[in-house]
C-alpha positions in Angstrom: -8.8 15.7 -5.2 -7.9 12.1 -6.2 -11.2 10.1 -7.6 -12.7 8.1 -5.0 -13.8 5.5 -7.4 -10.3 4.9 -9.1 -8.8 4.6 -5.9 -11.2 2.3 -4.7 -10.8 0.0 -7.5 -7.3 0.1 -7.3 -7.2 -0.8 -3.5 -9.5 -3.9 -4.2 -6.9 -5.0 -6.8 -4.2 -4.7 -4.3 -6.1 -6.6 -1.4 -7.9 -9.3 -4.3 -4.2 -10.3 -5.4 -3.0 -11.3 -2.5 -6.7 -12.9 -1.3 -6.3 -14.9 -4.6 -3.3 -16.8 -3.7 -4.0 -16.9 -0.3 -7.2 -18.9 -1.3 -5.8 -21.1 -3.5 -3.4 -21.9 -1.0 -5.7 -22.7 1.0 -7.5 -25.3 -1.2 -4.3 -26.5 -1.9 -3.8 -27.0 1.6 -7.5 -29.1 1.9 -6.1 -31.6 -0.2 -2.9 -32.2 1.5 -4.8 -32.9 4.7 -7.3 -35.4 2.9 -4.4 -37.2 1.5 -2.1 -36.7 4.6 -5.5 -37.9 6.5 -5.2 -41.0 4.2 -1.6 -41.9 4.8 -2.1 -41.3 8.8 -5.1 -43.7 8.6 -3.2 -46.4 6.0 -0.1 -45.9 8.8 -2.6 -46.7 11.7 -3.4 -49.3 10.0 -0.1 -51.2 9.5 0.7 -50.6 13.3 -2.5 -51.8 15.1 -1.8 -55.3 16.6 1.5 -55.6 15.0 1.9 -58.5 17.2 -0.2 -60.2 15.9 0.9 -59.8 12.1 1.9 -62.6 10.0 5.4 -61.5 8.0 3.1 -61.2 4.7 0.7 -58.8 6.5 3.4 -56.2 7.4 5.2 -56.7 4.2 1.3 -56.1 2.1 0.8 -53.3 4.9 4.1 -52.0 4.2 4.1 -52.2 0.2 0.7 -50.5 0.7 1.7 -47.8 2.2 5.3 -47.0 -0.1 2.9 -47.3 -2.8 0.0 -44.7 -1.1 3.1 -42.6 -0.6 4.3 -42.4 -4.1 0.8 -42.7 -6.0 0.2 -39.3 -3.6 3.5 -37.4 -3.8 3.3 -37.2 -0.5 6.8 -36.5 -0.8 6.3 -33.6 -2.7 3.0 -32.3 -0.3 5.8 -32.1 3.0 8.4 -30.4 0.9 6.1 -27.4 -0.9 4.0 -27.6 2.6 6.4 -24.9 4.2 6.0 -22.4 1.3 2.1 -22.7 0.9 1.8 -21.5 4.3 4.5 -18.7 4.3 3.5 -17.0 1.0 -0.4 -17.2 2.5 1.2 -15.6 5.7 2.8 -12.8 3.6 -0.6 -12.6 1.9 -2.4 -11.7 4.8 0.3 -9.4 6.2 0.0 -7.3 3.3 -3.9 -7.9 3.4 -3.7 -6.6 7.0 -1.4 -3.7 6.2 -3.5 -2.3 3.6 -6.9 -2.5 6.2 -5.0 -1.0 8.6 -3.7 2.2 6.3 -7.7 1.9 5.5 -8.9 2.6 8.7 -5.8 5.1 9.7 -6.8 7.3 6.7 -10.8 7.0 7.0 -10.7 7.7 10.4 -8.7 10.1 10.4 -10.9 11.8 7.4 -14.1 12.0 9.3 -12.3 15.0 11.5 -11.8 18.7 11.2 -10.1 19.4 14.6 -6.5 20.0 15.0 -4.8 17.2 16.9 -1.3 15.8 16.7 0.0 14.4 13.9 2.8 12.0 12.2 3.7 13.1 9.0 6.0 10.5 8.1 3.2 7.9 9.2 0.0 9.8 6.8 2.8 9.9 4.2 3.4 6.0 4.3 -0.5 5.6 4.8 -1.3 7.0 1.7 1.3 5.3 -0.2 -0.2 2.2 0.5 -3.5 3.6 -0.6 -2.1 4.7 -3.5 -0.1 1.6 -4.9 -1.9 0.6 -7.5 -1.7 3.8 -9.4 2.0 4.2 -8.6 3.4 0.9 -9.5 3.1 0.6 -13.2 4.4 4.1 -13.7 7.2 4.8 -10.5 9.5 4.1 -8.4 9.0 5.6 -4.8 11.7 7.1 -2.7 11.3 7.6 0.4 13.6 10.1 2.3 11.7 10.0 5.6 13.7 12.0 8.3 12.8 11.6 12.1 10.3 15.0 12.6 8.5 15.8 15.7 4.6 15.6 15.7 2.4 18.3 14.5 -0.7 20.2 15.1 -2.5 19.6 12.1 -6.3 18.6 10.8 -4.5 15.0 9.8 -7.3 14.1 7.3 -6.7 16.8 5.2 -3.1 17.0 5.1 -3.4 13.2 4.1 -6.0 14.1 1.4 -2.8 17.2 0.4 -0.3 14.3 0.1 -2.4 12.0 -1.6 -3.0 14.1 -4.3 0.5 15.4 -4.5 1.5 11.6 -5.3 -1.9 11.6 -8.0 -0.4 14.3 -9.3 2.9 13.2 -9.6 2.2 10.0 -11.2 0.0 11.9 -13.9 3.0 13.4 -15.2 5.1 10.7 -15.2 2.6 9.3 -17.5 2.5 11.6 -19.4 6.1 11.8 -20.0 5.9 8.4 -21.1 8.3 6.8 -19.1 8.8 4.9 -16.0 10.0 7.5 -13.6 10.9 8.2 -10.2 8.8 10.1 -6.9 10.6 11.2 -4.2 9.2 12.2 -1.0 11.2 13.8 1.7 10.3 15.4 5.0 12.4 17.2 7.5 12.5 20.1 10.3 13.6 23.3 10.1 13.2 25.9 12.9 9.4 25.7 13.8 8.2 23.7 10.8 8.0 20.6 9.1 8.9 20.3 5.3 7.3 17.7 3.2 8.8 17.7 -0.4 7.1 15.4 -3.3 8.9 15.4 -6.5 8.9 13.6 -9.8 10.7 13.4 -12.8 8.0 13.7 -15.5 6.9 16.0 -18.1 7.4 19.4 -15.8 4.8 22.4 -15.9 5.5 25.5 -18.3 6.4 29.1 -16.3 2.6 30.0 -17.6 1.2 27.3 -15.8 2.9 28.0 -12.6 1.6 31.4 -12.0 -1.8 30.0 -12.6 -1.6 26.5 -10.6 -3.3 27.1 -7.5 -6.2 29.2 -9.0 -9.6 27.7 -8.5 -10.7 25.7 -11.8 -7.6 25.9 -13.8 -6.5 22.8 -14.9 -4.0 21.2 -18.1 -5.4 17.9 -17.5 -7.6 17.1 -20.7 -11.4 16.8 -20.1 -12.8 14.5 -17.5 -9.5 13.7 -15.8 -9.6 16.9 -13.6 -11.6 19.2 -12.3 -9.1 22.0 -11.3 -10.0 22.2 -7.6 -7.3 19.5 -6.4 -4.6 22.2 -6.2 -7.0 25.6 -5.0 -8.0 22.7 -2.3 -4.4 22.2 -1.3 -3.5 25.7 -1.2 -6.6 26.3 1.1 -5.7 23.5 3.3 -2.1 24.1 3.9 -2.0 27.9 3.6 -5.3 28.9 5.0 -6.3 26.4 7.9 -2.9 25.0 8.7 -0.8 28.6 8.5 1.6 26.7 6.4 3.4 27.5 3.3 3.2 25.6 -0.3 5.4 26.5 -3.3 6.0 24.4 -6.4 9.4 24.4 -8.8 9.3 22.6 -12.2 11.2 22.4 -15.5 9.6 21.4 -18.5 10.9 17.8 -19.7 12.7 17.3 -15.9 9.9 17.1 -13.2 8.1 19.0 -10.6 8.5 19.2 -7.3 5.8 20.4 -4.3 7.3 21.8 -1.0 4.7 22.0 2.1 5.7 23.8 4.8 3.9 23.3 8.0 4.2 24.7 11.5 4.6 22.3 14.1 2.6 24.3 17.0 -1.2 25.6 16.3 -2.9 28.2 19.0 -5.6 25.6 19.1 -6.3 22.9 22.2 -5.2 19.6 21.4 -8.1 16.9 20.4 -7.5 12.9 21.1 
């Protein structure tokens, strides 16, 4: 399966950018209420016993605070106040989405019983998980059609799709090029498809017959350990009564179909 400790670095860098500017904002933000602090105080200033203000008190008090105002682009601080505080609010939205997807696929992780299960929902779980290994190498499409829940151990068919996408964006890499995943689920009769596709550099005929055997691997050394795939198979065919088969051309892409019943004879587990 996918490396723990890639992924892990790669979901720190996708919560540490938005953290970044969301702290810096927020220094930014201390110094517009220290100077804002300033102009409230000068204002206070120029207003307390106004009565009792010569005409050259209010207009010192006055040319005091047009010059506080410009000396401080205070100006400037109202205008860009509005967009410091939206982009740290989309900061921590995506901040939040990312813990949340955390906690949905850990959780679900720590279980082996059969309980019902969103595939559309582990699908765009994992994607989030898995952005920053996607991004510099492909686009993802996602063809998400309404399904009904399944029975399903939900950890492991997350793990399943997870390394489909791994997969997928090995061999885009390879290929060279910035490429394209699609991942498409539907119903048919009693099951639910998943299908996860790429365009990149394809598996030979050779390879196919041999791709769910335990060990085999064409990843070079130390970037597989050929158990990702026997793992799947296991999961999908073996525990879930499912089905997985694989097409590919060589130079076009690959793509995985997981087929997946939607009733178990097993009791239902919140």
């Amino acid at each position: 399966m996918a490396g723990i400790g890639q992924l892990s670095a790669g979901i720190a860098h996708e919560i540490n950018t938005p953290l970044g500017y969301v702290k810096s904002n927020l220094e930014t933000l201390e110094r517009y209420v220290l100077k804002l602090e300033g102009l409230y105080k000068l204002q206070q200033k120029g207003t307390d016993n106004y009565e009792k203000q010569t005409l050259e008190e209010y207009k010192t008090n006055c040319s005091a605070l047009r010059d506080y105002i410009k000396d401080n682009n205070i100006e400037f601080i109202y205008s860009d106040l509005g967009d410091a505080v939206n982009e740290s609010s989309r900061g921590l939205n995506k901040i939040d989405k990312i813990v949340k997807s955390l906690l949905g696929f850990s959780k679900r992780t720590e279980t082996t019983n059969f309980v019902q299960y969103y595939i559309n929902k582990g699908i765009k779980d994992t994607l989030v998980i898995a952005n920053n290994e996607i991004k510099h190498y492909a686009k993802v499409n996602e063809d998400l059609e309404e399904v009904p829940y399944i029975m399903a151990i939900d950890g492991e068919v997350n793990q399943v799709i997870l390394n489909m996408i791994i997969n997928a964006v090995y061999a885009i890499k390879e290929k060279g090029e910035f490429g394209n995943i699609t991942v498409h689920t539907y119903k048919e009769d009693d099951f639910v498809y998943c299908e996860i596709a790429d365009d990149g550099m394809g598996i030979s005929e050779d390879h196919l017959k041999r791709i769910f055997e335990p060990f085999f691997t064409t990843k070079p050394v130390g970037l597989g350990t050929g158990l990702g795939l026997s793992i799947t198979y296991d999961i999908i065919v073996n525990k879930h009564g499912g089905h997985i088969e694989v097409e590919s051309q060589i130079g076009k892409g690959t793509k995985f179909i997981i087929k997946l019943p939607i009733k178990q004879h097993v009791e239902i587990m919140d």
